[in-house]
C-alpha positions in Angstrom: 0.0 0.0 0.0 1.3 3.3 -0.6 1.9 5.7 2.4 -0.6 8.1 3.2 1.9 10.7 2.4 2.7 9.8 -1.1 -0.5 8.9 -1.4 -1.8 12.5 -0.7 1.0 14.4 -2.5 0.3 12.4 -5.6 -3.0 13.5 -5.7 -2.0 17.1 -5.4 0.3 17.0 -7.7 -2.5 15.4 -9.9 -5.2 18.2 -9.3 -3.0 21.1 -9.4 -2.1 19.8 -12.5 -6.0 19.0 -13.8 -6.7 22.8 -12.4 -3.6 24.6 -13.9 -5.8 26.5 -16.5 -8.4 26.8 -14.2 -9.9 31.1 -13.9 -10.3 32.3 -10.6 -13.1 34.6 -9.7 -12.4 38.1 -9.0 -14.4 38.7 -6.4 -16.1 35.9 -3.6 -19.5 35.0 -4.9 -22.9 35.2 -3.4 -23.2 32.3 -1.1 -25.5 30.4 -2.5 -29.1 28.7 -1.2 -28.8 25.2 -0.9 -25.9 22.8 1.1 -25.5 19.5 0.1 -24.1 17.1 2.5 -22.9 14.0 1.8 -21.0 11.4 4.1 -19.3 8.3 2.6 -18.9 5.8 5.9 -15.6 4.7 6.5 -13.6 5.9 3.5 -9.7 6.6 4.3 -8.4 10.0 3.2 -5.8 7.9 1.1 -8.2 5.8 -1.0 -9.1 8.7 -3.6 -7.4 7.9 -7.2 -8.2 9.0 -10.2 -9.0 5.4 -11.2 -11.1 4.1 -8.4 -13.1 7.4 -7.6 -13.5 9.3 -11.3 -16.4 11.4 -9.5 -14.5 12.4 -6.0 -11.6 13.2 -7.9 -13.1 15.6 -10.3 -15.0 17.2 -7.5 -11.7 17.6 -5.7 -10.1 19.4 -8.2 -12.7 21.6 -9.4 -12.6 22.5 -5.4 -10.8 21.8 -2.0 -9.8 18.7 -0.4 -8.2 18.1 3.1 -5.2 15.7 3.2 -6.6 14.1 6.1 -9.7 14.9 8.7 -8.5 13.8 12.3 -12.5 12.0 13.9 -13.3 13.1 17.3 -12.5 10.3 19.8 -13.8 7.0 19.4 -13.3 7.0 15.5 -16.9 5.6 15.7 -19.5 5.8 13.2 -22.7 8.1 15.4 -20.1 9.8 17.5 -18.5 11.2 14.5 -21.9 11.7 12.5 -23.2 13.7 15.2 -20.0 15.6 15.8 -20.2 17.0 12.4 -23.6 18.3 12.5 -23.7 19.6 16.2 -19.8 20.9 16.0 -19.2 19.6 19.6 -17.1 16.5 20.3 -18.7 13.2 21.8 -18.2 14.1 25.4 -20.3 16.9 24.8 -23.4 16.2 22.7 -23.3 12.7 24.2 -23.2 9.9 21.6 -20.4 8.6 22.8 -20.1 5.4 21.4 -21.6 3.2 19.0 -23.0 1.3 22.1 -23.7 3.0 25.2 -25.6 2.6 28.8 -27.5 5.0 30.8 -29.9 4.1 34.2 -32.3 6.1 33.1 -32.8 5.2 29.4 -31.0 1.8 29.3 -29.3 0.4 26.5 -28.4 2.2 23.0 -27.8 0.2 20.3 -27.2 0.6 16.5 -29.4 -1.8 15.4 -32.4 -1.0 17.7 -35.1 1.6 16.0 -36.4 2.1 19.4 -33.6 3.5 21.1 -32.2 4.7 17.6 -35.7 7.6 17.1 -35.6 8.0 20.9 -34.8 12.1 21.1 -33.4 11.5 24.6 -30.4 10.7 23.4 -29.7 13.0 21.0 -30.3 16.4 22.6 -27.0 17.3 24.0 -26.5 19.0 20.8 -28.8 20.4 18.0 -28.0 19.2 14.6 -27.9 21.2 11.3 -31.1 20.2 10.1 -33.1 21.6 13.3 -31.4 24.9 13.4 -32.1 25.2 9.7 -35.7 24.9 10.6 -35.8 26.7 13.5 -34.4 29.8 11.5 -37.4 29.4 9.5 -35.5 27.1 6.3 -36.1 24.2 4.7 -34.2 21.1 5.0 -33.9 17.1 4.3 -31.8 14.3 5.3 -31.3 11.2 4.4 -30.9 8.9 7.2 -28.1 11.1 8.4 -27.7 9.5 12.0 -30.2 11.4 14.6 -32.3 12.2 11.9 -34.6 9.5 12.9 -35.5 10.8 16.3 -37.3 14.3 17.2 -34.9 16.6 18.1 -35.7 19.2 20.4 -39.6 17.7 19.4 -38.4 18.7 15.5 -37.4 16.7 12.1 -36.0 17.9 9.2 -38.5 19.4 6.7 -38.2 16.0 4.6 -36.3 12.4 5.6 -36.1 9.2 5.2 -34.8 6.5 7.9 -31.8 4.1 7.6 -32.7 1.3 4.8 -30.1 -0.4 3.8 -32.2 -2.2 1.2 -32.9 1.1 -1.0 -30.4 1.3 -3.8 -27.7 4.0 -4.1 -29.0 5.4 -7.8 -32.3 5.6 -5.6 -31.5 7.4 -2.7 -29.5 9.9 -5.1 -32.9 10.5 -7.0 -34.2 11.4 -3.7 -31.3 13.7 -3.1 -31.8 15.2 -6.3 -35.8 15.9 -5.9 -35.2 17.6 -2.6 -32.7 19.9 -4.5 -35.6 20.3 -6.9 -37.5 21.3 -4.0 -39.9 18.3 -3.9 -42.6 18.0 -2.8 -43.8 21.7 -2.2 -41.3 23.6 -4.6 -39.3 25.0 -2.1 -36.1 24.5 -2.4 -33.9 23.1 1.0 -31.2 25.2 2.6 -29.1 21.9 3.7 -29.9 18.5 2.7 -27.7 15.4 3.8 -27.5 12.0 2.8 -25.7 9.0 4.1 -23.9 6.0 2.2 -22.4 2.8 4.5 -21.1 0.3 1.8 -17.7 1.0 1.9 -18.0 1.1 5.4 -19.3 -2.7 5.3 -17.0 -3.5 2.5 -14.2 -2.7 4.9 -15.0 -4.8 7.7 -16.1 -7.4 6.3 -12.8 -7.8 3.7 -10.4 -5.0 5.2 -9.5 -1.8 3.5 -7.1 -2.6 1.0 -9.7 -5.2 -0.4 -11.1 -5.6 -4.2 -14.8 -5.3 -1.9 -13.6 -2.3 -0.6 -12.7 -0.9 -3.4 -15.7 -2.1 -5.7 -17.8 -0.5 -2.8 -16.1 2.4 -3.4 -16.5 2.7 -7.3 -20.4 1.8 -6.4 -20.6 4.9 -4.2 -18.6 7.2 -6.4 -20.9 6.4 -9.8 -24.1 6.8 -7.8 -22.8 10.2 -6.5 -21.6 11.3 -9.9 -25.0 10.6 -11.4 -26.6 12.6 -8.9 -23.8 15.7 -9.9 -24.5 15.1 -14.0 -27.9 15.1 -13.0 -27.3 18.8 -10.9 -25.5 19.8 -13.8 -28.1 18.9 -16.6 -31.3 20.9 -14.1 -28.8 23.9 -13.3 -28.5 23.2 -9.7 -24.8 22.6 -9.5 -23.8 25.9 -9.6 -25.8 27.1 -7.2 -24.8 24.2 -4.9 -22.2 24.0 -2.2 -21.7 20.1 -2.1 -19.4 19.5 0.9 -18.4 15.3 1.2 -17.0 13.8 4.0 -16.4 10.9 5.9 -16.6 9.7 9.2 -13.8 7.4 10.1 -11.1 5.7 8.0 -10.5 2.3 8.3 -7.6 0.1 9.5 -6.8 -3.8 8.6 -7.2 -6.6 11.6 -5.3 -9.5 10.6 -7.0 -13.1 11.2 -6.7 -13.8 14.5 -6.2 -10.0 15.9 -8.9 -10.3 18.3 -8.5 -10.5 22.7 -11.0 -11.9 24.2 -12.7 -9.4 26.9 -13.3 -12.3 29.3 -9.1 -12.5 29.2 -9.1 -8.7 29.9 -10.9 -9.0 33.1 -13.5 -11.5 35.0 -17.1 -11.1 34.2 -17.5 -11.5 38.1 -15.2 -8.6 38.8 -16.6 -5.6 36.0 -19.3 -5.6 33.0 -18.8 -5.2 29.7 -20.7 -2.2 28.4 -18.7 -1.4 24.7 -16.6 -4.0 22.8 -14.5 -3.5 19.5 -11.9 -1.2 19.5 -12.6 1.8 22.1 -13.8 -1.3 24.8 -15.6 0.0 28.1 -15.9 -1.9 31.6 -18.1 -0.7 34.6 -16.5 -2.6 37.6 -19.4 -4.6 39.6 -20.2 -3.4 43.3 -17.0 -3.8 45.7 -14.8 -5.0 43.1 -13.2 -1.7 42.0 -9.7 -2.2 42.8 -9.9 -5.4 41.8 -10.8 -4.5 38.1 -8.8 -1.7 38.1 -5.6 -3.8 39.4 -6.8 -6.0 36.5 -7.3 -3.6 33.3 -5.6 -0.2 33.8 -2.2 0.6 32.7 -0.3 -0.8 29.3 -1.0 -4.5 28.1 0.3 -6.3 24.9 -2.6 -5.2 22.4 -4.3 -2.5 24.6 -4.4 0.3 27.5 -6.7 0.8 29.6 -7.8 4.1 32.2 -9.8 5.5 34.7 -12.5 7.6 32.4 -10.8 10.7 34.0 -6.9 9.8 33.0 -8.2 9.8 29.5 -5.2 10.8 26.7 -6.1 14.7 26.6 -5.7 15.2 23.3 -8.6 13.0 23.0 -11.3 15.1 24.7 -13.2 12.3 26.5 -14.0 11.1 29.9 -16.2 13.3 31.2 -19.6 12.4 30.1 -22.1 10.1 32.6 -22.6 7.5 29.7 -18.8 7.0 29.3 -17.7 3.7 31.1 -15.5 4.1 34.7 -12.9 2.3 32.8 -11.7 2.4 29.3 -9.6 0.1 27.4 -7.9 1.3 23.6 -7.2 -1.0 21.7 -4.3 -1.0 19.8 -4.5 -0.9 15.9 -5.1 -3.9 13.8 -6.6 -5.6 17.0 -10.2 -5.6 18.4 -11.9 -7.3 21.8 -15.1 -9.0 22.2 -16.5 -11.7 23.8 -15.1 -15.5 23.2 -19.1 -16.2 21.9 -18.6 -13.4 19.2 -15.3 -14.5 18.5 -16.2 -18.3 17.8 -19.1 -16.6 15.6 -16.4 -15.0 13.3 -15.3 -16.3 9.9 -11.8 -16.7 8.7 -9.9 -14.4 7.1 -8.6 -10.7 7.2 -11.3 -7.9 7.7 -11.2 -4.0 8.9 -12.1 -2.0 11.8 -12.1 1.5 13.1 -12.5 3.0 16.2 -8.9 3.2 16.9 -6.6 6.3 17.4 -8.0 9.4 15.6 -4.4 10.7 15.4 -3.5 7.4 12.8 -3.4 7.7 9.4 -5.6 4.6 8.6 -8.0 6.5 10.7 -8.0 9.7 8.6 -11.4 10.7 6.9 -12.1 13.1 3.6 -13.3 16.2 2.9 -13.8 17.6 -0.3 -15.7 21.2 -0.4 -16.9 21.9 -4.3 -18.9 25.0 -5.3 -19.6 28.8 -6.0 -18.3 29.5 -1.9 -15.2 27.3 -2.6 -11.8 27.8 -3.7 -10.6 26.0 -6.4 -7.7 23.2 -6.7 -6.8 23.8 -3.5 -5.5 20.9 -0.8 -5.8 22.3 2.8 -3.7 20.5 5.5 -5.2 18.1 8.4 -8.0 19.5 10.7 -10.2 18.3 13.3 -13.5 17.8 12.4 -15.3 19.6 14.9 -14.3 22.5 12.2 -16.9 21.7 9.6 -19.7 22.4 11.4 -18.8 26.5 11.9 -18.2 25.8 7.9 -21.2 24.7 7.2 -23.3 27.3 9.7 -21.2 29.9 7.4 -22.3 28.3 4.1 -26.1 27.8 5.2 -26.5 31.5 6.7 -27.7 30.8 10.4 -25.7 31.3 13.5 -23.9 28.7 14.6 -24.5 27.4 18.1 -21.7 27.3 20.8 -19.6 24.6 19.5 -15.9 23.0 20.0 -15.0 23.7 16.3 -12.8 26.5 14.9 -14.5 29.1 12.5 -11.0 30.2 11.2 -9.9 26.6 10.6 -11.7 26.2 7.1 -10.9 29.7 5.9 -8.6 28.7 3.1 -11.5 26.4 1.8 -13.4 29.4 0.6 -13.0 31.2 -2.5 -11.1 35.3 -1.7 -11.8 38.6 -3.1 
């Protein structure tokens, strides 16, 4: 595999050189009405080419890309969704895991619609598509995670809920009739849409996969129909299309997994997270005894007190983080020996690792009348988007982690 950082300088060489002839406006244009967002789950900052993602590419260099956007800690998919819609970090808007427990509304879990559209877990933060509302806009979202629960007692204007079984060419038709302004001929302020097969191509086959890869092509023809289609109906111009990722995605070798009964006794703490970023909550009177057990350095992982946290990670302070949490170390994961048994053969991917890594790296790619042109910015955190995007739509943004001078260089100068 090439290094991230030939990897990245290759491609700028490449679009500076597409974008050579390029005219640059004069003056900044009018910011236009509409935002499209777009997330691509689990795609690494290194995988763009010229080859593999035709569409990505060209939106790159007719705009800006990022060499690399650092997730909020855990690299996990709904802590990092959130993050980039609310602009706070998962300690504060409080999706902080994949997986989480709380006494007063029990168990969160990806796969459960209940806890999924209940609003009580979502409203440490607002999200875009409620303050667009709330200032009196229009605006969609499909199956962005949160938008399936009332916010603040508010939807978007227009969504649809996670279904994996609706087609990519469909969901982009959908896409484009919002940006129509279907069905009431008002046309949306922000609309965002959600892809997760590369995301499943990578942990079922690993990152550096032909599944991976073929998930990728899938996701970058479906998204260049829906930008021929903008094109042929005039709506690209007037379009700020801003596509990001949430994570990137590392490889687990066969056989890279710890069991968590080996970490620490079920008798002595419960398991409340498993995968990568792997939480305990030590049973009654057995404190020491778990933390004597998990905290400090171990071969694959490290493990602290929620409090002793890496700083540079912004985490540990929320109620429905674990007492202890154990990192694992990349290219490994932890679950229970049941789960383990239950797995088949072979290489596969995970994330939820280190946000500083490079495997863990996710895109951004800004393309239209607000942005620059051919430009590659340098890494950022992103908690910065959101104060992007607030600046794009026209509302205020709320108080928020990110920085609103981080992304400056994305947009197009007088």
């Amino acid at each position: 595999m090439i290094p991230i950082r030939l990897a990245a300088a290759a491609l700028a060489c490449a679009l500076l050189a597409a974008c050579a002839s390029a005219p640059r406006s004069a003056s900044a244009p009018e910011i236009p009405s509409t935002v499209l967002l777009l997330s691509i789950d689990g795609l690494r900052a290194d995988k763009l080419d010229r080859d593999t993602t035709p569409t990505l590419f060209r939106l790159a260099s007719e705009g800006v890309h990022s060499i690399g956007m650092r997730p909020s800690y855990p690299s996990l998919t709904f802590p990092n969704h959130y993050t980039l819609v609310t602009g706070l970090r998962p300690d504060r808007h409080g999706l902080v895991h994949n997986a989480m427990s709380s006494d007063e509304l029990g168990n969160f879990r990806l796969n459960d619609p209940a806890a999924v559209q209940n609003p009580a877990w979502w409203e440490g933060g607002e999200p875009l598509w409620i303050s667009v509302r709330k200032a009196g806009l229009k605006s969609a979202s499909w199956s962005w995670p949160g938008s399936e629960a009332p916010i603040h007692g508010l939807y978007a204007n227009q969504w649809r809920p996670y279904d994996e079984s609706v087609s990519l060419p469909e969901r982009m038709q959908q896409v484009l009739a919002w940006l129509q302004g279907a069905p009431d001929g008002i046309i949306p302020r922000f609309v965002a849409g959600y892809m997760e097969q590369v995301d499943q191509a990578g942990h079922n086959h690993g990152p550096d996969s032909p599944q991976y890869a073929a998930a990728l092509r899938e996701v970058d023809a479906a998204i260049g129909q829906l930008v021929d289609n903008m094109a042929r109906d005039g709506l690209l111009e007037r379009t700020n299309i801003v596509i990001v990722s949430d994570h990137g995605m590392a490889t687990v070798s066969d056989g890279h997994v710890v069991a968590t009964e080996d970490m620490v006794a079920p008798d002595i703490a419960t398991l409340v997270t498993i995968g990568q970023s792997v939480g305990f909550r030590p049973l009654a009177g057995k404190v020491a005894e778990a933390e004597q057990a998990l905290l400090g350095e171990h071969e694959h992982y490290q493990c602290w007190n929620k409090a002793q946290l890496p700083a540079q990670w912004h985490y540990g302070s929320h109620p429905r983080i674990p007492p202890i949490v154990c990192q694992m170390r990349e290219g490994w994961d932890a679950m229970p020996r049941q789960l383990i048994a239950q797995r088949t053969p072979g290489d596969r991917g995970s994330h939820g690792y280190d946000p500083a890594l490079p495997s863990m790296q996710a895109i951004f790619i800004g393309r239209g009348p607000a942005f620059a042109r051919g430009r590659q910015l340098g890494s950022f955190d992103n908690v910065d988007v959101y104060p992007l995007l607030t600046r794009l739509i026209g509302i205020p943004a709320r108080p928020n982690d990110g920085d609103p001078q981080a992304l400056q260089e994305a947009l197009r100068t007088r």
